[in-house]
N, C-alpha and C positions, 0 to 999 in steps of 0.2 A: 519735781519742777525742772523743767527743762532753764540752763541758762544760756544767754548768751552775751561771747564774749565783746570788748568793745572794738576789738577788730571786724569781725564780721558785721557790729551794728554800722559800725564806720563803711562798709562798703555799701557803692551805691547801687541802685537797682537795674538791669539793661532799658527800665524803661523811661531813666528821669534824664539816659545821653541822647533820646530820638530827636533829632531836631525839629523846631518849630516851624509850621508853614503857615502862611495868610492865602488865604481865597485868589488872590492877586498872583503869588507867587508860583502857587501850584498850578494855576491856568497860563499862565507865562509858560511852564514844566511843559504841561502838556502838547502847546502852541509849537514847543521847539522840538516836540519828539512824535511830532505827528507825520510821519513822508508826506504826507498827502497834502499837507498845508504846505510843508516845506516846498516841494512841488508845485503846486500850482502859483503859491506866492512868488517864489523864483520866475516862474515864466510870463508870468502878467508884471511882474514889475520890470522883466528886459521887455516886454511891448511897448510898457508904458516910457521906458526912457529911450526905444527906438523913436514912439510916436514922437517924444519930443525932440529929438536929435536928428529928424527927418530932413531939416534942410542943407544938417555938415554931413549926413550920409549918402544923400541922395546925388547920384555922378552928373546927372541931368534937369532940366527944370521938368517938371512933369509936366505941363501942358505945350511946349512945344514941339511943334511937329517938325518932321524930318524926312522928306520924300527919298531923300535919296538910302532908305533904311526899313524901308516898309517892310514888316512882316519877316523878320531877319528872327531866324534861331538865336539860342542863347551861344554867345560867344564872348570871345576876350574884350570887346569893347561894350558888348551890353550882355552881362553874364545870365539873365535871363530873357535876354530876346526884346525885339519889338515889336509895337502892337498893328492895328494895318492902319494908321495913320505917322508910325516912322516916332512915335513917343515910346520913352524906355519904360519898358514892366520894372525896374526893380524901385525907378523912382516914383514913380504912379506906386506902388505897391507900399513904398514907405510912406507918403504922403496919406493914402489910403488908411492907414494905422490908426492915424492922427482923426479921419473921419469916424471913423466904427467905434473907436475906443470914447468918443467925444461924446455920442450919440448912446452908446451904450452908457459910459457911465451919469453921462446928467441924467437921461432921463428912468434911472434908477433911481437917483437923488429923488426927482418929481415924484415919481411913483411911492417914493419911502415917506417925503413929505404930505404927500394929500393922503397915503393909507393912515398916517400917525392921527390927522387929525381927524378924518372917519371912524375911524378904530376903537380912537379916545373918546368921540362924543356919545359915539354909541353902545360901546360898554359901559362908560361912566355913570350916565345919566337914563340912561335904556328907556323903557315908557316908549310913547308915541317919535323920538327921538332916535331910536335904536332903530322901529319898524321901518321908518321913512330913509334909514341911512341902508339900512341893508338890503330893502326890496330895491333899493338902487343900485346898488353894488350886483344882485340877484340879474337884473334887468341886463346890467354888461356883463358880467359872467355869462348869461345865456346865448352869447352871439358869438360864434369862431373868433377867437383874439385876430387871430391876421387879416380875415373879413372885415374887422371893426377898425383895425391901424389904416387899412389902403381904404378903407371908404372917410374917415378923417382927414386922412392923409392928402387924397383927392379931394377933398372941398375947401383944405386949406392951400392945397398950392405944393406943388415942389419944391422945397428947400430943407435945407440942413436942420434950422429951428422948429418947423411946421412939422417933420418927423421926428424929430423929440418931442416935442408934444403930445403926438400921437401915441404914438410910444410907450409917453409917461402917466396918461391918463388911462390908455385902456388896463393896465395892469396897476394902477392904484387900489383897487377891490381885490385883489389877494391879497393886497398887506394892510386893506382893512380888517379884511376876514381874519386874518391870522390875530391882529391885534386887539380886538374885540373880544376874542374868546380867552387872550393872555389876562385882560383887563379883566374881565368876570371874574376870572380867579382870583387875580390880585386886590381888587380893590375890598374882598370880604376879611383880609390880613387884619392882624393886631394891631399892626405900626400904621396904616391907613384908617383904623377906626380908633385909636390915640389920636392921629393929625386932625381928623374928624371934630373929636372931641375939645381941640385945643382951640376950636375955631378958624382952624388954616383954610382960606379958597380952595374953590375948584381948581383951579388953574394951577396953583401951589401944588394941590396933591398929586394932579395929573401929572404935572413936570417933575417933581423933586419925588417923589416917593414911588410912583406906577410905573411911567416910563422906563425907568435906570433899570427895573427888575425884568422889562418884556422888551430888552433890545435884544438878548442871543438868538431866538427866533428870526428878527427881522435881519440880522447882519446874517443868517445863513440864508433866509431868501432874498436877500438883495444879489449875494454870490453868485446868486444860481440864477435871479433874474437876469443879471448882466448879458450872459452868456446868449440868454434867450434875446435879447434886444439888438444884441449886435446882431444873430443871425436874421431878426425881424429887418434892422435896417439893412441889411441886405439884401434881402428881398424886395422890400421895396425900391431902391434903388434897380434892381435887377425890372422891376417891374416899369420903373421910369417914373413911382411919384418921389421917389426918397432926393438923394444928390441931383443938383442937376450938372449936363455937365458943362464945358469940361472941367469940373473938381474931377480929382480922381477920387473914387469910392470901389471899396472891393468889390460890392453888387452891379457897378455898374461895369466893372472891368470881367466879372463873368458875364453878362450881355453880350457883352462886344465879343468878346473869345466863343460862346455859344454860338454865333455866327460860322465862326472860321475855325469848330472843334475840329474836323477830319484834315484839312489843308495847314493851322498851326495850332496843335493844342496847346502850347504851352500860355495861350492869350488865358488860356482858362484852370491851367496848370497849378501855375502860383499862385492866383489868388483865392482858389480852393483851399488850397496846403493851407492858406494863413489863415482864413476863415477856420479851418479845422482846426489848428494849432490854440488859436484864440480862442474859442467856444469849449477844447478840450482842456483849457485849463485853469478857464473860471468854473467850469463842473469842479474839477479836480480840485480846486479851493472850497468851494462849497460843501462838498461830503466830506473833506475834510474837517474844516469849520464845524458842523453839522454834528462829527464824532466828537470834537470835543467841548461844544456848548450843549449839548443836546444829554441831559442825565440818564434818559432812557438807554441813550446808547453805550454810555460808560460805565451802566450796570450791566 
């Protein structure tokens, strides 16, 4: 018979000093060691505190004109130039922020809100309920999205709200779709046929039990929508149903620069760059997001 002594029973095992993590904790971990989050959350939140800080940054009012400035390169008094009405690009371009970022992020909100409750009714309840939500959703899906926002867009009118709208309704049917299929799977769980059993509402189970388990999906396609909404509204704006002006809007400030590309490009310079910058780092949040809510990718 093997003994042992009480010293070595006295020591303890390498695997009772592993520290203890919560689901909370370790998504926190990963949150902070992702570049890619870190990355794009850095860059969208110095947008987001430009957009707001646009009227102590901006050198000039953006809708006032100034003849005696028209069309002036970027220099020491207006470091990105004027546009050909003698208004400064860098204050039109900060003001601008405040647009795209506005328009981009509500009508994401819209779009997350009427996908949830799509999503929900038609997963939940399925039957004649499911058919009727989705062959609707099927019906906008089948139309070019950008086809479906300018033809909205133009029957509501030109303005700021009227392409949010637009906006946030044509892309509600992806984050039904998405939701739908999270909800099938969830709702045949334990803890959902327990709540079932206990006599809990619809509404109870959909809120407190379904939902909370199918947002990492929709918070990575909201990331990724944004990006697409802001370039939508600028398109339309470019197209003349989005801003009208004179707001400044980045789509409408490439319009006006598309006019006068060969004689001053830089009308169309800047607000490219910021278009770019901004679109490339809501992607860049998104696939990041994506790596670490997404289990398939983290296996």
């Amino acid at each position: 018979m093997i003994r042992v002594s009480k010293m070595q029973a006295s020591v303890p095992s390498p695997e009772m000093h592993l520290p203890r993590t919560t689901p909370s904790q370790r998504l926190r971990h990963r949150l902070f060691h992702t570049p890619a989050v870190l990355f794009g959350a850095s860059i969208t939140l110095l947008l987001i505190l430009i957009a707001i800080a646009a009227p102590v940054l901006a050198p000039y009012d953006p809708i006032v004109q100034d003849y005696n400035v028209i069309a002036q390169p970027p220099n020491l008094a207006h470091p990105m130039g004027t546009d050909n009405l003698g208004r400064d690009i860098l204050s039109r371009l900060l003001y601008g922020a405040r647009i795209s970022l506005q328009v981009g992020l509500i009508s994401v909100v819209l779009s997350t809100a009427l996908g949830i409750v799509m999503g929900m009714l038609a997963g939940y309840y399925r039957g004649w309920i499911d058919d009727v939500i989705m062959r609707f959703a099927d019906a906008m899906m089948a139309f070019p999205a950008l086809l479906l926002v300018l033809a909205i867009a133009s029957a509501l009118g030109p303005s700021i709200i009227n392409a949010t709208i637009a906006i946030g309704v044509v892309a509600s049917p992806f984050f039904a779709r998405l939701l739908r299929g999270q909800v099938l799977s969830v709702r045949e769980s334990d803890y959902v046929t327990a709540a079932r059993a206990l006599g809990c509402k619809p509404t109870r189970i959909m809120l407190r039990h379904i939902l909370p388990n199918t947002l990492a999906p929709l918070i990575v396609l909201a990331s990724l929508s944004t990006a697409n909404a802001i370039m939508t509204e600028a398109t339309l704006s470019f197209l003349g149903v989005g801003t009208p002006p004179p707001t400044p809007s980045w789509g409408s400030m490439l319009q006006v620069g598309f006019q006068y590309l060969l004689m001053a490009p830089w009308l169309s310079l800047f607000p490219g760059i910021a278009i770019f910058v901004t679109v490339l780092a809501f992607n860049i949040l998104g696939d990041g997001l994506r790596s670490v809510l997404d289990p398939r990718m983290q296996r």
